[in-house]
N, C-alpha and C positions, 0 to 999 in steps of 0.2 A: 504494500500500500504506500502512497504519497506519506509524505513529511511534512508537517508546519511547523516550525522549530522541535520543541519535544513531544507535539500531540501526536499520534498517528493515526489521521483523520477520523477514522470511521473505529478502530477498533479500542484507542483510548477514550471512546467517548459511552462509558460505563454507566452513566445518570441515567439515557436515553433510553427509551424502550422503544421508539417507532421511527423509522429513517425520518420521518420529519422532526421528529423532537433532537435529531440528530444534528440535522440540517440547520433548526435554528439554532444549536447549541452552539456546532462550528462558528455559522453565522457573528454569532457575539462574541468569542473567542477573536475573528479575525480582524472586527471591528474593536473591539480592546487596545489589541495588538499595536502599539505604538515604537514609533520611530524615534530616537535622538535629533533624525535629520528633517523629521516632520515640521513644516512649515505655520507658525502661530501667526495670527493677527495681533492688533493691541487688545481688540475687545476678550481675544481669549485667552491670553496672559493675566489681562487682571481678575476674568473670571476665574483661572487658574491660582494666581495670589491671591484672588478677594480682595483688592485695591481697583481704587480708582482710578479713571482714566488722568486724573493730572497728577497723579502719586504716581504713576506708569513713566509719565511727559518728567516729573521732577526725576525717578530713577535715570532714564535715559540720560537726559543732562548733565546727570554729574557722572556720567559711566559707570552704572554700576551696573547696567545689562545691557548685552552686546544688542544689537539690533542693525537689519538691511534696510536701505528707505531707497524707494523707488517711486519718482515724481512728490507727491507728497503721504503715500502712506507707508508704515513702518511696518516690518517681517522679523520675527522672530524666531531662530532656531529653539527647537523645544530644549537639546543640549544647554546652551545660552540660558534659559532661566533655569536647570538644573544646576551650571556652575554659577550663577547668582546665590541659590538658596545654600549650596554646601559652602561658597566661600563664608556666611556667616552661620554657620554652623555651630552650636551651642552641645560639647557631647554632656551626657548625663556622668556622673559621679558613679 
């Protein structure tokens, strides 16, 4: 059988009982499935931080997350706000 990273489509999908319970199970597994290289807006970045869009505009400005700007809107690697949140990074005790 096919490979999706470590699923193996059809016979790691043990919950399912009917090829369609299957189907949408994959389904949302491969909609899950996110990129480092996947391409963010700003509106999805702060819904991803929970900030606001001029808390977004105040980070950008002082560099604290990297951003593409083409014409006038702004592209965000999903990577990019991953090493935003670990550079401040607080570990527990």
């Amino acid at each position: 059988m096919n490979n999706f990273g470590t699923v193996k489509l059809w016979d790691d999908c043990e919950e399912c009982e009917t090829e369609s319970q299957k189907i949408d199970h994959l389904a949302k597994l491969l909609i899950e499935k996110k990129s480092d290289n996947d391409i963010l807006t700003s509106l999805e970045v702060c819904k991803m931080l929970n900030i606001r869009l001029n808390t977004l505009d105040n980070y950008c400005s002082q560099g604290l997350i990297a951003y593409s700007k083409t014409q006038r809107k702004r592209y965000f690697f999903r990577r990019d706000i991953y090493d935003y949140l670990n550079r401040f990074r607080v570990n527990s005790r």
